[in-house]
VOGU-3710 file (C-alpha; in Angstrom, 3 decimals, decimal comma):
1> xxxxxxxxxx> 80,965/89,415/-23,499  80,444/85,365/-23,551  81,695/83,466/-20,862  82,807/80,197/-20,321  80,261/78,914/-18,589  76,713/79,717/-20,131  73,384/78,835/-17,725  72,416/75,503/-18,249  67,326/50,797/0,847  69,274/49,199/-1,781
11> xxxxxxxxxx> 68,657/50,326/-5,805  69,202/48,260/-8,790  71,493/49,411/-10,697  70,571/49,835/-14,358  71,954/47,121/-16,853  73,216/49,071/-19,763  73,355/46,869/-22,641  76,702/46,926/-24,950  78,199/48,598/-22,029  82,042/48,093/-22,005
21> xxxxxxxxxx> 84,415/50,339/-21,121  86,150/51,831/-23,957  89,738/53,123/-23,106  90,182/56,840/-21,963  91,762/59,136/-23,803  89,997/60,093/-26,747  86,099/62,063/-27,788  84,891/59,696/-29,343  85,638/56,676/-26,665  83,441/59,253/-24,205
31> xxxxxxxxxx> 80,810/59,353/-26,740  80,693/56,135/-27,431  80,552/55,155/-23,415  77,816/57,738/-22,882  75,181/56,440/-26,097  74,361/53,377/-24,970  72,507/55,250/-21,843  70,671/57,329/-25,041  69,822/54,597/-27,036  67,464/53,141/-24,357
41> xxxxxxxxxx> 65,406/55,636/-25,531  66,094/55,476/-28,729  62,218/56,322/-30,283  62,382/59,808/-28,191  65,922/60,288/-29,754  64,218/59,763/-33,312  61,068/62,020/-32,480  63,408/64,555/-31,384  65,545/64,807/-34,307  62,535/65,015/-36,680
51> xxxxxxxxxx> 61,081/67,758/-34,165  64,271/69,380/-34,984  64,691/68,849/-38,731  60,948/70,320/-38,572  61,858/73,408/-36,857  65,053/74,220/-39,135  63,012/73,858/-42,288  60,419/76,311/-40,625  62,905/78,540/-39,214  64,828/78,692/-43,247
61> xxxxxxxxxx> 61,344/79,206/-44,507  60,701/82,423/-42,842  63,814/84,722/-45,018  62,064/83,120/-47,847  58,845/84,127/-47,148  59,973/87,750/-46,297  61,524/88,149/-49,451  58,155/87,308/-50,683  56,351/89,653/-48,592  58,977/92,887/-49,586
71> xxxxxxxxxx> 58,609/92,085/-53,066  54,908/92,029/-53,131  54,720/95,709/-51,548  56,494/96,667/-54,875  53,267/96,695/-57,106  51,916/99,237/-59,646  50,056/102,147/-59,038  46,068/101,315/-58,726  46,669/97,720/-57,416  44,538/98,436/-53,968
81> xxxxxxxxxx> 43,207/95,078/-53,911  46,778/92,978/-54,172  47,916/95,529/-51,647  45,258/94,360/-49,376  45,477/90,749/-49,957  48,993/89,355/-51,175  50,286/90,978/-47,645  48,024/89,560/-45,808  48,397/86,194/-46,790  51,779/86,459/-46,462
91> xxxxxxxxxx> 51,874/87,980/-43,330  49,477/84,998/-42,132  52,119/82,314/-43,479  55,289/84,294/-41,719  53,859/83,906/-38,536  52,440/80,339/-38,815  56,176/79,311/-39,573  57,240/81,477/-36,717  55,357/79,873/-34,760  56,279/76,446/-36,306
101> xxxxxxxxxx> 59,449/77,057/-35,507  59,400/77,680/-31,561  56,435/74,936/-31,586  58,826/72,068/-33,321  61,743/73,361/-30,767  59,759/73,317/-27,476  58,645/70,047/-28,887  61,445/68,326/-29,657  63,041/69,880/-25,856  59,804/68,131/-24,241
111> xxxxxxxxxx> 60,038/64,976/-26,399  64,157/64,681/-25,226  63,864/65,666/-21,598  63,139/62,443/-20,637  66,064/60,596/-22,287  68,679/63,530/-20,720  67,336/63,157/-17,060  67,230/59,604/-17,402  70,586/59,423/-19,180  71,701/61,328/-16,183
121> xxxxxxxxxx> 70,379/59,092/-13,370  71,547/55,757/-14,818  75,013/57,302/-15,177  74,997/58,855/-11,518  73,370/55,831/-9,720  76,130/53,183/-11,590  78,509/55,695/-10,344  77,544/55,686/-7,235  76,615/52,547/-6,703  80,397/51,438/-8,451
131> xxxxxxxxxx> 82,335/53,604/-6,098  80,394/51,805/-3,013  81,429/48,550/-4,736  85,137/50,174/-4,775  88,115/48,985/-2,174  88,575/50,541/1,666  92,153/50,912/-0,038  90,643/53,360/-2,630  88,763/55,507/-0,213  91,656/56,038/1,828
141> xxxxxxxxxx> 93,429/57,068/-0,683  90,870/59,401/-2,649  90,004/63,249/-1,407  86,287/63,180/-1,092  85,617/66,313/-1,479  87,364/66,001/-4,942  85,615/62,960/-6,389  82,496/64,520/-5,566  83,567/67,193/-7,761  84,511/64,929/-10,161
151> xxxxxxxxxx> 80,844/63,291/-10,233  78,866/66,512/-10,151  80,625/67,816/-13,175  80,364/64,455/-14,767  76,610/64,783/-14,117  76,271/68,174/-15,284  78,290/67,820/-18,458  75,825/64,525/-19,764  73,109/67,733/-19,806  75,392/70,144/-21,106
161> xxxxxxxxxx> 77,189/67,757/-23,944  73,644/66,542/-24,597  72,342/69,868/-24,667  74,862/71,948/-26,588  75,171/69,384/-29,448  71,645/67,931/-30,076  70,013/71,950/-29,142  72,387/74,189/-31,104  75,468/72,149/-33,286  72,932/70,048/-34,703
171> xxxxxxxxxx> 70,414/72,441/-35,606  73,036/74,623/-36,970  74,619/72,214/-39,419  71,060/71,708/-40,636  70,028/75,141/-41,274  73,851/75,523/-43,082  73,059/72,904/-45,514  69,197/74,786/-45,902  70,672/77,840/-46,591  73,862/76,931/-48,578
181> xxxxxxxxxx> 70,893/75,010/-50,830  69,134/78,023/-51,371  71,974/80,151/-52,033  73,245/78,094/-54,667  70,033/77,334/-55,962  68,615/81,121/-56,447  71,614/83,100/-56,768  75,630/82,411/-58,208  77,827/80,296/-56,248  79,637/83,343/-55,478
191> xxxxxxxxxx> 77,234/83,821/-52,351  78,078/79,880/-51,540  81,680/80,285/-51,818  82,109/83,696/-49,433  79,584/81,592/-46,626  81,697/78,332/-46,851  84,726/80,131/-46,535  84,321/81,663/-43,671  82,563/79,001/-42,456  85,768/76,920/-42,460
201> xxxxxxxxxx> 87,617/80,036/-41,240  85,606/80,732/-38,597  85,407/76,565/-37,084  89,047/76,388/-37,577  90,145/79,514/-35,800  87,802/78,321/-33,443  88,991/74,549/-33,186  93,078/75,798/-33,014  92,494/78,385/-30,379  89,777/76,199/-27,783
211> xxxxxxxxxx> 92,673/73,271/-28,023  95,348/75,287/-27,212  93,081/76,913/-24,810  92,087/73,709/-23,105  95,031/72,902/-21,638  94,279/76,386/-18,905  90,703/75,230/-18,402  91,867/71,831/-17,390  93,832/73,296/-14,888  91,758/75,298/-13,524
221> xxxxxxxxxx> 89,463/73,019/-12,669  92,036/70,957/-11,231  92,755/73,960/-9,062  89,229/74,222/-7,923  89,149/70,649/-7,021  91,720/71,024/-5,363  90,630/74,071/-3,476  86,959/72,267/-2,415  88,901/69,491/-1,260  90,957/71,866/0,990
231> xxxxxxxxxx> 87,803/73,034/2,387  85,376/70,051/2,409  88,750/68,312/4,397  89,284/71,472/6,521  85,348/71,822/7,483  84,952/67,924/8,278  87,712/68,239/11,000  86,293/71,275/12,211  86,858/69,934/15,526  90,711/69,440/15,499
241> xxxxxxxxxx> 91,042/72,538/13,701  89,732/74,292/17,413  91,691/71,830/19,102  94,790/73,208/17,685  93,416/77,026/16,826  94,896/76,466/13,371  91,716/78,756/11,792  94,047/80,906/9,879  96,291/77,900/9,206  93,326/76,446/7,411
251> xxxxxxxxxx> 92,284/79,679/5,824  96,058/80,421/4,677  95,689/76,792/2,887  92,468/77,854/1,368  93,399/81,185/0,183  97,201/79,802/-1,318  94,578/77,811/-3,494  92,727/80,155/-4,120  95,126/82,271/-5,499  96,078/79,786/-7,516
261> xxxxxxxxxx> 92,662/79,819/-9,246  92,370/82,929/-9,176  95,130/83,475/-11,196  94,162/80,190/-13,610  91,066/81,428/-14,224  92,522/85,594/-15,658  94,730/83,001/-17,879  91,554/81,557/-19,144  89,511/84,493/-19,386  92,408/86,592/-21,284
271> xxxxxxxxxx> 92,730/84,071/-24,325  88,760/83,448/-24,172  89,060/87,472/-24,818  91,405/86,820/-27,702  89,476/83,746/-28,646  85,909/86,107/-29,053  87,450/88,952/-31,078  88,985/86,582/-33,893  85,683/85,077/-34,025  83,698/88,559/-34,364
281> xxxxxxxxxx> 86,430/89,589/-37,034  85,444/86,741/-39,402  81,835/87,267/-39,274  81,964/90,539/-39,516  84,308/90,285/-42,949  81,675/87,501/-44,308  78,567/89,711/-43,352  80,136/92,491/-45,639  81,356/90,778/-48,368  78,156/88,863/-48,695
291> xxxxxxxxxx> 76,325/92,390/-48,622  78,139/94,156/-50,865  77,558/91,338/-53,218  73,662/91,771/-52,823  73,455/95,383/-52,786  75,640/95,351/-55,922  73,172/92,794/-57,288  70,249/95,492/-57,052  71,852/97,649/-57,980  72,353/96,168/-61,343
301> xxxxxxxxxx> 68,865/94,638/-61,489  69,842/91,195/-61,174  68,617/91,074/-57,859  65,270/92,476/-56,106  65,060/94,257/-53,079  63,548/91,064/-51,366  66,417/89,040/-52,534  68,890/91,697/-50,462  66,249/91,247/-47,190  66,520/87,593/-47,766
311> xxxxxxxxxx> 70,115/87,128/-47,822  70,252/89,684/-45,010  67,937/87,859/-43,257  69,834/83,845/-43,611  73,490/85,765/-42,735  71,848/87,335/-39,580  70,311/83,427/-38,631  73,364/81,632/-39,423  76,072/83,950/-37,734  74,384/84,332/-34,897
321> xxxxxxxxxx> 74,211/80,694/-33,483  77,840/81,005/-34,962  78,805/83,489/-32,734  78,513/81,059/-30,202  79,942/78,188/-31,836  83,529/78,814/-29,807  81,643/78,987/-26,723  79,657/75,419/-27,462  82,863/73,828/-28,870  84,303/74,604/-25,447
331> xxxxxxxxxx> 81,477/73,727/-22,796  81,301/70,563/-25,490  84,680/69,678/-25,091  84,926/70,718/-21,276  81,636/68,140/-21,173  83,447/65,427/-22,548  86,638/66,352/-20,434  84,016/66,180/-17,450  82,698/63,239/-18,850  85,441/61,291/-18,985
341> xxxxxxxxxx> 86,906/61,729/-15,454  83,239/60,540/-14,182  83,798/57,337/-16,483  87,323/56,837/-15,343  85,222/56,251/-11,844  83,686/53,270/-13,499  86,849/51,554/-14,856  88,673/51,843/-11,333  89,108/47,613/-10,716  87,505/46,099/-7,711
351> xxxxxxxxxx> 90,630/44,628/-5,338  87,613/42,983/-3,807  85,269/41,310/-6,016  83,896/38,117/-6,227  84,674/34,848/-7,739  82,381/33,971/-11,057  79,791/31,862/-9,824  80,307/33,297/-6,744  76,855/31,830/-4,260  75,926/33,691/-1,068
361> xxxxxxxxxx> 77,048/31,933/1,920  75,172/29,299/3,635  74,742/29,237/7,508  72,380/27,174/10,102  72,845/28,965/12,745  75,969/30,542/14,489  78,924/29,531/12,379  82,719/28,192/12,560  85,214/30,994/11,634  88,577/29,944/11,004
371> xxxxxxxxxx> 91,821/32,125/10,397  93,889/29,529/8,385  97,859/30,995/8,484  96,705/34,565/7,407  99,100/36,738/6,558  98,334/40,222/5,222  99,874/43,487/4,367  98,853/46,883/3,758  102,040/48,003/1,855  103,943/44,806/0,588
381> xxxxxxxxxx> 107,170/46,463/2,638  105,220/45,978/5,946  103,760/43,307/6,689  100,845/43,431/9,295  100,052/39,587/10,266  102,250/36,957/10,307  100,652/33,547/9,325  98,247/34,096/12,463  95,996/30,572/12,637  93,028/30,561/14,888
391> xxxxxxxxxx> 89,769/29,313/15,585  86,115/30,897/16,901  84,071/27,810/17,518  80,105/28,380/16,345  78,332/30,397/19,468  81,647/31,146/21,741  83,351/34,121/21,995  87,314/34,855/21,532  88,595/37,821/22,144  91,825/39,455/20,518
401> xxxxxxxxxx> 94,098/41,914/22,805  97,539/43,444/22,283  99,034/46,951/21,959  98,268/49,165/19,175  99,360/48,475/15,804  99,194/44,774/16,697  96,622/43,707/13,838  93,810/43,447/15,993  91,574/45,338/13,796  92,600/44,238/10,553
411> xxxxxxxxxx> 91,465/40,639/11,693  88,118/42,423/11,764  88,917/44,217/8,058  89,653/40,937/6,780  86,433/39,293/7,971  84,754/41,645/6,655  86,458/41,395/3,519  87,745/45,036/3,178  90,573/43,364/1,979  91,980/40,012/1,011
421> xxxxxxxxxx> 94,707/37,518/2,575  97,868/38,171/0,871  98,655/34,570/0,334  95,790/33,040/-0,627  98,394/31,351/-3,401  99,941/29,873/-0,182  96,833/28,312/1,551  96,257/31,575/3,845  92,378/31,531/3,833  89,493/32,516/6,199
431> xxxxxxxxxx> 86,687/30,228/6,440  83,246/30,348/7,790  81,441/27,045/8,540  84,245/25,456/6,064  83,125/27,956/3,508  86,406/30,445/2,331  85,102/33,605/2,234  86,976/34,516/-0,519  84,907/32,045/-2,776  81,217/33,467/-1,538
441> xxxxxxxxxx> 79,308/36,869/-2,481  81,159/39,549/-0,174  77,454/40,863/-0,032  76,271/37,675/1,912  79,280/37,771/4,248  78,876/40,939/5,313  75,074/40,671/5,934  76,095/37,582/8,271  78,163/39,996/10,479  77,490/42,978/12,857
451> xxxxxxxxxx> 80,336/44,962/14,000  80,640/48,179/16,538  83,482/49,719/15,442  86,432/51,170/17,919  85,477/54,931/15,754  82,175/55,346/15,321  80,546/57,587/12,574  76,835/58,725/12,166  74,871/59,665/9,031  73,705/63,252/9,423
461> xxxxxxxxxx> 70,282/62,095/10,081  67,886/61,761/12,824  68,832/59,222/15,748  66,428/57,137/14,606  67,538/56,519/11,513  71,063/55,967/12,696  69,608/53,211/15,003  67,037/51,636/12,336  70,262/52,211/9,692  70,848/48,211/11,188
471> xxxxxxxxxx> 67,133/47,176/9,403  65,993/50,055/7,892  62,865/48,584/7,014  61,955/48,191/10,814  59,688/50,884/12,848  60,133/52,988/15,282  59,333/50,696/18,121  62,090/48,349/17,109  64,138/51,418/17,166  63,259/51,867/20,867
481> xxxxxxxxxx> 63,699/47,998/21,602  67,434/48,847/20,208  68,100/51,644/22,316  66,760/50,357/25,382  69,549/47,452/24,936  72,288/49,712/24,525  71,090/51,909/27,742  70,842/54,785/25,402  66,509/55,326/25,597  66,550/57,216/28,838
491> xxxxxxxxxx> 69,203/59,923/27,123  67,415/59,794/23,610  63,415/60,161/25,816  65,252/62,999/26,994  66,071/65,214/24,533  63,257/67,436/23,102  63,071/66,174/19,450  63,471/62,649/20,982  64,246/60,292/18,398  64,248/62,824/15,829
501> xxxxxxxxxx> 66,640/64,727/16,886  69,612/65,598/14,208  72,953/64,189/14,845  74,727/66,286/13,007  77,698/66,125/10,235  79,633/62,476/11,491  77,326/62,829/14,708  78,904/65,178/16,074  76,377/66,182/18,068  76,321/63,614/20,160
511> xxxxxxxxxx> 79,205/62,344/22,382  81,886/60,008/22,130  79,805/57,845/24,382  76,612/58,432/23,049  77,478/58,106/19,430  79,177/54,338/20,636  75,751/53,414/22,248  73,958/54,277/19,145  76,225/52,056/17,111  75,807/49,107/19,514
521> xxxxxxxxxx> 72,071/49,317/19,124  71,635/49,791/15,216  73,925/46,257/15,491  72,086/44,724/18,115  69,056/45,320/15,488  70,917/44,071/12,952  71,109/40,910/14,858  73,354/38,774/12,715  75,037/34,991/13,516  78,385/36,814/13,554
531> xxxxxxxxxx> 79,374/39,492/15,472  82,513/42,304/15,898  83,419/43,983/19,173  86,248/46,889/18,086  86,665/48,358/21,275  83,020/48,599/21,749  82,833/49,938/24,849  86,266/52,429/24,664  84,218/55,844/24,965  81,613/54,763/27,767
541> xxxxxxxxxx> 82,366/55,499/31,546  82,496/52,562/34,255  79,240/52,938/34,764  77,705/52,561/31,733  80,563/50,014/30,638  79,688/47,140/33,176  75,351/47,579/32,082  76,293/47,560/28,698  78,792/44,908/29,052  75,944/42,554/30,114
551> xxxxxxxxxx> 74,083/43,481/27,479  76,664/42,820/24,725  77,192/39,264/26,510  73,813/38,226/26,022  73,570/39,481/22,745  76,604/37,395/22,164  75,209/34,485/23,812  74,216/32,600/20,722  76,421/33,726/18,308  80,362/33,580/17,046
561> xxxxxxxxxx> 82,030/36,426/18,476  85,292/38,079/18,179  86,476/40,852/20,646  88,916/43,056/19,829  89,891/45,393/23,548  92,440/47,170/24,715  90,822/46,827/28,277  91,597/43,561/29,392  88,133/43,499/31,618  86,041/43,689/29,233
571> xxxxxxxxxx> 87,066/40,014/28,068  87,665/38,168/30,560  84,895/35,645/30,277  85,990/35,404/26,859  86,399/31,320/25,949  89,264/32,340/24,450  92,018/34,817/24,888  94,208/36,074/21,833  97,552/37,715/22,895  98,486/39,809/19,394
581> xxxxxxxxxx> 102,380/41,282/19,546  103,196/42,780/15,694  101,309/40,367/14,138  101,951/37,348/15,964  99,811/35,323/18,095  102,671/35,157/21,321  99,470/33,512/23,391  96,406/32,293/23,514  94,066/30,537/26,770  91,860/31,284/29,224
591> xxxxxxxxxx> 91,949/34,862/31,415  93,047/32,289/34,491  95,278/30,578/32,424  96,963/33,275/31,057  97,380/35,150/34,282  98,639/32,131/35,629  101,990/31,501/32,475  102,394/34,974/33,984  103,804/36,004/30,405  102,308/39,506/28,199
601> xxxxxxxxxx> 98,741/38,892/29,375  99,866/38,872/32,627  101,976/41,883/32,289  99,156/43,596/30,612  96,478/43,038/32,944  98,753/44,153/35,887  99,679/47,409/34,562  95,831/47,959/34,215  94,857/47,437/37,463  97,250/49,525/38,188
611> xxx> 96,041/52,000/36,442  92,553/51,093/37,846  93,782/51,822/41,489
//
């Protein structure tokens, strides 16, 4: 029985030309998205289509030629020597176009490989690459383990779509016309009538059924997404699942989707079933009507013996590719459907893009950030900061402090340009040696900054590569220079792999501390005019706190620095002191002055030391 699913640094991204995004909804918008990637290699695309042509005239040939051969055993007695040479000849000729036609096919595959994989590539690296140009909003907000889905069936169906049409619809349309030629040409129209009508029968059975069938394939594979996003989701927090010995929690989750498939998926195979017999039943009326007419034809003399083989032979070639046909119009369709979620990817808006004209920003040396009445809101319901104005003069350091949910790190989001001010319209702006950030390439900004963040996460790579992930076109001794700043060498020395040692999925082979350490040395690599402490220093013990500390300060030494803690002795040589209460700036000085106004700060630092004792 046929199923539904038959075998089958930084980078440029590729310019497509005529590349605009048609709108979803329709076949032919997909197509039309996906040739342009084709047509760059447009001369393969013509080689392969004459391969192809080639190889259907060969492969129509061969009935003919049997016909030939059958009727030239029917010779009169004492004919030895046509016996032994009209055969032969033949026989010769069948097998050169035989062989013609697998040649021409394996051709025209070779000729078209290249176009398919590159087809492929371009499409999956301007995915890719758009979906890294995508908001911190939209990641939030999207299931990974989904959209990943979504792009390797996107992938996969460029191959299949390409495949199934230009390999088998194509070639069979072709060899139709051929043989509907022939028939018409050599015999009544009789024989061209009883193939065209169940031609027509058979697509349109097979049309009206895979629509209405579609609709249960679609859902299923929105059931198996959903499904591998349960368990890409479940697997990456395998951690807090132990924490809270919720293992058959997470496997009741899995299995409630998975018994949703399951049952999708007996929906889908139970019309396919219904879908396959209909098919068989229309061939199988053709094949005999179309025989009875020949064997009634020789019957009555009209027709030789070869004639019967022949037609025989062009019924058996064209119904068997046709017994297929429902199964291509579906993996074609399920392409496109594939096809068109990938592309979907690509018409997601930037919140964050740049300006037109946008130039990369310009710095001297350590720069002049200003926070210019920002206000800013996740939700427009909530608002996060409230007009906070403040300035980091070039090569000092201010640090930010406050309780959670403050703002403190979205001050760092915004810098970054994660997101933009929400009144810009108003004169809310953040500038950077007078330059608004909002008017240079986000690319340049961000290369001007280095940031530990408060939650640190690892590529599942070798510590060295996480370290050199800050210049990755550095060596390994640079590497080591890193990690001897961030006090991590002795640990790394240690291990037996040394620097090559896997971190693990998120790096969670490492520790909280050790994982930090790594993350302050891949940005003390980086070594950029600008940089972000986000509770740098939260998952280290005293100890290694205080050396690292004096590290950090003299990497800071020279550069504009912002400092966002919740331990308020980590900043006090700060030049200047931020008090953040929900998104308001309630003070701002020195750490004498501030304990002095004996205010928050001076609340704050009390109940730490405190603590401390």
């Amino acid at each position: 029985m046929r199923s539904d699913n038959p075998a089958r640094g930084h980078v440029a991204l590729p310019n497509v030309p005529g590349q605009a995004a048609p709108v979803r909804g329709s076949d032919w918008a997909t197509l039309k998205t996906l040739l342009p990637y084709l047509w760059q290699y447009k001369w393969r695309v013509i080689a392969a289509l004459g391969f192809m042509v080639a190889a259907k005239v060969a492969n129509v040939g061969v009935p003919v030629l049997l016909k030939q051969l059958v009727d030239a055993m029917t010779i009169p007695p004492g004919s030895a020597q046509a016996l032994l040479v009209v055969p032969v000849a033949l026989l010769l000729a069948y097998g050169g176009l035989r062989l013609c036609t697998s040649l021409f096919t394996e051709l025209r595959e070779l000729v078209f490989a290249k176009a398919t994989e590159g087809a492929t590539r371009h499409i999956a690296l301007q995915v890719f690459g758009h979906l890294h140009g995508l908001s911190l909003r939209f990641h939030l907000e999207r299931q990974t383990g989904g959209m990943t889905r979504d792009i390797e069936r996107g992938t996969r169906g460029v191959q299949s779509l390409i495949s199934y049409s230009l390999y088998s619809i194509v070639p069979t349309l072709i060899e139709v016309t051929l043989v509907l030629a022939l028939l018409g040409t050599q015999f009544d129209m009789g024989y061209v009538w009883i193939t065209l009508g169940a031609l027509v029968l058979y697509v349109a059975f097979t049309v009206t059924v895979t629509e209405w069938r579609t609709q249960f394939r679609r859902r299923m594979n929105e059931l198996e997404s959903n499904s591998q996003s349960r368990a890409i989701d479940s697997l990456l927090n395998y951690e807090t699942v132990k924490y809270f010995n919720n293992e058959a929690f997470e496997a009741r989750r899995y299995d409630e989707a998975l018994q949703k498939l399951r049952r999708a998926r007996l929906v889908s195979q139970r019309t396919l079933s219904m879908l396959n017999a209909g098919q068989q039943l229309i061939i199988a009326v053709a094949l005999v009507l179309m025989l009875w007419r020949a064997t009634q034809g020789v019957v009555d003399g009209r027709l030789t013996l070869g004639d019967l083989v022949m037609i025989n032979a062009f019924m058996i070639q064209l119904y068997i590719p046709l017994g297929f046909l429902g199964v291509l119009y579906r993996e074609i369709k399920q392409s496109l459907t594939d096809l068109e979620k990938m592309f979907s990817l690509l018409e997601k808006e930037r919140e964050i893009a740049d300006a037109p004209g946008a130039r990369p920003l310009a710095l001297d040396g350590p720069p002049t950030i200003r926070f210019e009445n920002v206000r800013f809101a996740y939700e427009p319901a909530r608002e996060i900061l409230h007009g906070v104005s403040f300035e980091i003069p070039a090569g000092k350091t201010v640090a930010v402090v406050g309780p959670s949910g403050s703002g403190k790190s979205t001050l760092a989001r915004l810098l970054y340009r994660f997101y933009d001010v929400s009144n810009r319209d108003e004169g809310g702006r953040i500038t950077v040696d007078g330059q608004d950030i909002a008017q240079v390439a986000q690319g340049s900004v961000r290369q001007a900054i280095g940031i530990v963040p408060q939650d640190t996460v690892l590529f599942n790579d070798t510590i060295e590569y996480n370290i050199l992930y800050g210049r990755p076109d550095e060596g390994h001794e640079a590497a080591v220079a890193a990690a001897r700043a961030a006090h991590i060498h002795g640990f790394i020395d240690k291990l037996p792999q040394g620097y090559k040692t896997m971190v693990g999925e998120r790096g969670l082979k490492l520790s909280g501390g050790e994982k930090q350490r790594v993350a302050i040395a891949r940005t003390l690599l980086k070594n950029p005019p600008i940089m972000i402490f986000d509770e740098a220093t939260s998952a280290l013990d005293s100890a290694n706190e205080r050396a690292i500390q004096a590290e950090l300060r003299s990497a800071a030494a020279d550069k504009t620095t912002l400092v966002i803690a919740h331990r308020l002795s980590t900043v006090v040589d700060a030049h200047e002191i931020l008090v953040l209460e929900h998104g308001h700036i309630v003070e701002r000085g020195r750490h004498a002055h501030l304990l002095a106004l004996g205010g928050a700060y001076a609340r704050m630092w009390a109940l730490q030391q405190a603590g401390n004792d």
